[in-house]
N, C-alpha and C positions, 0 to 999 in steps of 0.2 A: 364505522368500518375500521378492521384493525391492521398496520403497517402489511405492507406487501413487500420483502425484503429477499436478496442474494446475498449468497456471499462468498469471496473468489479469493484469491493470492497473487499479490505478484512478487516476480523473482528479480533480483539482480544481482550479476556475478561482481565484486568486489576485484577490481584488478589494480596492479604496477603499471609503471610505465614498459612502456614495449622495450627491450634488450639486444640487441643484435647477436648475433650466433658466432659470430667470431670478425674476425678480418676481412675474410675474406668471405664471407657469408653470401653475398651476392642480394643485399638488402631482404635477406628472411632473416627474421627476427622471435624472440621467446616475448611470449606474454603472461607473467607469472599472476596466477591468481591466488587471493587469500579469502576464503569464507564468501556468503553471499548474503543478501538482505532477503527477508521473507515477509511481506505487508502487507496485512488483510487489509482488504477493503469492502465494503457492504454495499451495496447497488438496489436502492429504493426505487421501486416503479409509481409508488403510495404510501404517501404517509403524511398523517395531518403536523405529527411533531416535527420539530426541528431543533439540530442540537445544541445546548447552549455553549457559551464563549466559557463557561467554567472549565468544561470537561476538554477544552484545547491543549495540547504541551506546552507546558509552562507556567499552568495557570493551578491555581491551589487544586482544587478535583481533581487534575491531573497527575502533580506531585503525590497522591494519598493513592494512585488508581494508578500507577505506573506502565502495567501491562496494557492498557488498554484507554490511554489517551490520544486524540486525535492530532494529524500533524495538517490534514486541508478537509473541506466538505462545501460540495457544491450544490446547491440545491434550485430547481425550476418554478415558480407557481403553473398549474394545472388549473386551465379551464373549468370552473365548477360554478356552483349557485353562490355556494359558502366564500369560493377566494381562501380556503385554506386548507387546499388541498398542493402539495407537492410529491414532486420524484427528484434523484439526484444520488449523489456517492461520497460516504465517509472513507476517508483513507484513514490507518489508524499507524502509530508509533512501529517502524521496522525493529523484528530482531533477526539478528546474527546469526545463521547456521554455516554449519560445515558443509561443503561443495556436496561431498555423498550422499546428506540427508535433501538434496531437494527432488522434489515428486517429477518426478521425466514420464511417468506414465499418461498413456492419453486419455482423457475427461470420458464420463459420461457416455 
């Protein structure tokens, strides 16, 4: 049977520390943001493979694959006859967008 696989985004906004508005601001504060992270990650419900420590950041596959090396991945064994059968979720290496390019649209 062949992998049974998703795959999603997640967002995070890149901020400063919070700024106060002046003197007398009344404890409301500016919260300057720069850029945000954008970090696929793959959501396995099945799959027999599991990925190896090469293709981790940091690790030689990694340094030669740079867009597309992993930085966690968690994986379950599944109840089967075999014993190797899993599900579980690769996070792979963030990149850098500008705050405009992220997808605000609603899914599906």
């Amino acid at each position: 049977m062949s992998d049974t696989k998703y795959t999603g985004y997640q967002y995070k906004l890149r901020t400063g520390s919070p700024m106060p508005k002046g003197m007398l601001a009344g404890g409301e504060f500016y919260v300057h943001t720069f850029m945000a992270e954008k970090t696929k990650v793959d959501i396995y419900t099945y799959t027999e493979n599991l990925p190896s420590s090469k293709e981790f950041r940091g690790q030689l596959a990694g340094l030669t694959n740079r867009g597309e090396s992993f930085i966690s991945a968690s994986f379950n064994r599944l109840k089967d006859k075999s014993g190797k059968v899993f599900s579980g979720t690769v996070t792979y290496n963030p990149v850098f967008i500008d705050e405009d390019d992220l997808d605000t649209s609603p899914g599906p």
